[in-house]
N, C-alpha and C positions, 0 to 999 in steps of 0.2 A: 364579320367574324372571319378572323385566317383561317386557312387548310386547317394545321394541327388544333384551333381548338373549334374546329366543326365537325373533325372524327372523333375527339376527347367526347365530344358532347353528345354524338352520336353512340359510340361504346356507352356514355351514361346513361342515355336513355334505355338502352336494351340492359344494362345490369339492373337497374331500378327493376326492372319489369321480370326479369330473369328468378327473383325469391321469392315474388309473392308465391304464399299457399295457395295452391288449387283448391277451388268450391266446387270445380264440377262433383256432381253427385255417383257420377261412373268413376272415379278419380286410381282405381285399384290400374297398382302397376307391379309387374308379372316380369319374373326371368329367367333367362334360358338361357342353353348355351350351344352357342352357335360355334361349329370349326374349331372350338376350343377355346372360345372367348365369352365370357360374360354379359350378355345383353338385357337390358334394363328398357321393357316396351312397355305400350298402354294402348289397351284395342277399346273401342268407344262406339254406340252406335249399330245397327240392325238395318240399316241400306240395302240397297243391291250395288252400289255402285263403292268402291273400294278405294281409298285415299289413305297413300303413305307419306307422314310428315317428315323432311331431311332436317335437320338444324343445321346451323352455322356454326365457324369453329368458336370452341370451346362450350357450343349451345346445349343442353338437355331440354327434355319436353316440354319443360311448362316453362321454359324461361324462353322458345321460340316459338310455341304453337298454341299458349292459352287460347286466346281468343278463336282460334280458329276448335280446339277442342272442344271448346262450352258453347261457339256458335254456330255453327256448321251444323245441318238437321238429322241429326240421330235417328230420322224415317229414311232419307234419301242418301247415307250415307253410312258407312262402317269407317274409322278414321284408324290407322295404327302409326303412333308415335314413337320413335325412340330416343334414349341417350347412344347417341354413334360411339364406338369402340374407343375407351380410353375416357370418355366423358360423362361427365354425372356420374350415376349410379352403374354404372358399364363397363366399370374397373371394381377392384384391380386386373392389370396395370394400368397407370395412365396411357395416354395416347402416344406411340412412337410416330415422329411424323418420319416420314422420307418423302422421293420424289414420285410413289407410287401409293402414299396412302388416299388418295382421291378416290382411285381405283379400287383399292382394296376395300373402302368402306361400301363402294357402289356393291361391292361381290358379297358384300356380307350380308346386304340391305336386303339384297336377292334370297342371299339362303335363307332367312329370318323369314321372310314371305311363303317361301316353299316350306318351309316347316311346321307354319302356321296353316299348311292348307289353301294358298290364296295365290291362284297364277295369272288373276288379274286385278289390275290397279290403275293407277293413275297416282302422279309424283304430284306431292308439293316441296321444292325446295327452294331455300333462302340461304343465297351465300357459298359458303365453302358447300352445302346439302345444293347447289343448286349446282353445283359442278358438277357430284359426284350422282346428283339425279341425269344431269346428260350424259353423262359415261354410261350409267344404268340403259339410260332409256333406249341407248346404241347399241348393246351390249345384245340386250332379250325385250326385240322390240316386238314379240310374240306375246311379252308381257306385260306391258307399258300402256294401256288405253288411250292415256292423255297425259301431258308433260305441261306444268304451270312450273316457272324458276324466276326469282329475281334477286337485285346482287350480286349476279354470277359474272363468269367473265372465262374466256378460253383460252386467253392467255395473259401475259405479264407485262404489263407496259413501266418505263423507268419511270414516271411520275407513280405508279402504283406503289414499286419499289419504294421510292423516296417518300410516303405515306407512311406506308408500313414503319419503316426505319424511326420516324418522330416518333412512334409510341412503344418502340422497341421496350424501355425502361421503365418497368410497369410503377418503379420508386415515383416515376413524375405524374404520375397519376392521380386525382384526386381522391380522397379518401372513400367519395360516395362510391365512387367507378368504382374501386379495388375492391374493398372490404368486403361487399358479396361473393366477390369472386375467392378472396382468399378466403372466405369461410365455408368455400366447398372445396378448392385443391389446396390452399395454405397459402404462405405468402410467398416461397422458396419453390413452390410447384407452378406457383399460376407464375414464377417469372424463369421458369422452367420451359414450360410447357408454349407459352407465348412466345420465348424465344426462340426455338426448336422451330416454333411453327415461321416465326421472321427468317431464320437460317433455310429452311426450306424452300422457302418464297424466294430469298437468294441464288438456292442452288440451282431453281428453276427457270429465273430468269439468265442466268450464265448458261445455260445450257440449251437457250434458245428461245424459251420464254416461254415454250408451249406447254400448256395445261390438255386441254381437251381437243382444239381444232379440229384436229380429223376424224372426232367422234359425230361432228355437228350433222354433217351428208349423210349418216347413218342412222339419223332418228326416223323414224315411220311416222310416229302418231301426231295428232293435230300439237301445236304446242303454242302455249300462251307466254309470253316475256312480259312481265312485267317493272316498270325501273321508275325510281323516284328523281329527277330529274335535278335534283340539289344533292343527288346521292355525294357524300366528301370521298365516301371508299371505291367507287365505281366510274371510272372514266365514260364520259357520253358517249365514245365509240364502242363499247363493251357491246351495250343492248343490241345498237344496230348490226355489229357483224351477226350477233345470233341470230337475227330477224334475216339476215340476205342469204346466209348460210344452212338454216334449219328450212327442209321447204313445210310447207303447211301451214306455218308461224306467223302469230300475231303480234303486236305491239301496243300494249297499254300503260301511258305515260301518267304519274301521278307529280303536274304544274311543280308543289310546293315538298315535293316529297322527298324523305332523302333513304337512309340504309332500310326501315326498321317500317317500312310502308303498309305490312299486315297487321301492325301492332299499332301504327296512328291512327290508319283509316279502317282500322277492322269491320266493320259494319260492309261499307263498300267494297273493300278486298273479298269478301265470305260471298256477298251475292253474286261477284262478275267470276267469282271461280266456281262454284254453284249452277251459274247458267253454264260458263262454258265445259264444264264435266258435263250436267244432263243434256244439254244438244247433242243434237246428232250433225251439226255441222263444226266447223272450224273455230265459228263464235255462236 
């Protein structure tokens, strides 16, 4: 399978997965407003030990964290999910991107926490949520207990670029891929919105390509990276600079995996993030 149609197929797999109905039986999702933005969350679970879910761009809750919501132990865990600002249910408005909305969702992720009463955690982020959980985790690392991220990346590489750019035209997309998608932003929004987000990805990489790098030396707390190793969206150098650069960081490779690795291997993602939250070491 080429490049373009191993992200086509990777984007399909996360849409398929992105509408099913949730059957968790906690399933009640709650909203507030944050800063003056509409936030669409879901708190799950009676733990002591506190897990906030990031999505990826254009992700909502149960199109990137089912499994982890309905499986993760509702005794050793409190889980809070959102739709990040602009997506899902956490509009209106859609999402404005620029070169500092990474940032900005990190800072929002924070107030939402402190509103709720909760100034300790532990991140789970996937993706675009796995950037803007290292920015977090840099940010208020008085907050941040333990930092699990995969997909993520801290800066822009041209072959990234030149990914992104094949699925710029969401028209060539197959019907299964879209259709969900347009039957939550439309068909003129999700080629809106996706575009916006490729223009960005643009202006970031002219501009030196950095995303997060110099957030990396400022994380404290233990952190896990995890990366599927066929990832199409994720360059093999991605994980590693986070591993040489975060200190306390681990690396766990999944052989046959690629974008969407909490959602194939959910079973085994839920227990090695499970242990590595309730240790009290590294792993």
């Amino acid at each position: 399978m080429n490049t373009i149609n191993s992200i086509r197929a990777a984007i399909y797999r996360t849409s398929q997965i992105k509408y099913i109905m949730p059957t968790c039986k906690f399933s009640t999702e709650l909203k507030t407003d944050v800063q003056g933005q509409t936030i669409n969350y879901l708190k799950v679970g009676h733990g002591p030990k506190n897990i906030f879910c990031f999505p990826g761009a254009l992700g909502t809750i149960w199109s990137d964290f089912k499994p982890q919501i309905e499986g993760l132990s509702p005794s050793q865990f409190t889980i809070i999910a959102w739709d990040p600002p602009g997506y899902g249910a956490s509009r209106p408005p859609n999402k404005s991107f620029n070169r500092r909305f990474y940032e900005n969702d990190a800072e929002t992720a924070h107030a939402l926490l402190q509103q709720l009463g909760i100034s300790k955690y532990s991140l789970l982020g996937w993706s675009d949520g796995g950037i803007s959980s290292i920015i977090l985790a840099a940010k208020h690392a008085d907050n941040v207990e333990k930092l699990m991220i995969w997909g993520a990346n801290a800066y822009i590489l041209p072959e990234d670029l030149e990914a992104f750019e094949k699925i710029r035209d969401v028209s060539k997309w197959s019907s299964r891929m879209a259709d969900p998608l347009i039957k939550l932003y439309t068909k003129d929004g999700l080629q809106e919105m996706w575009g916006s987000w490729c223009d960005t990805m643009v202006e970031i990489f002219k501009n030196g390509g950095d995303i997060c790098k110099s957030s990396l030396a400022d994380i404290q707390c233990p952190t896990l990276i995890l990366h599927g190793h066929k990832d199409p969206l994720v360059a093999q150098e991605h994980p590693m600079h986070l591993l040489e650069n975060i200190r306390n960081a681990r690396l766990h490779v999944y052989p046959e995996g690629k974008h969407n690795i909490h959602l194939k291997y959910a079973e085994d993602f839920n227990a090695i993030v499970s242990k590595f939250i309730m240790s009290d070491s590294c792993l």
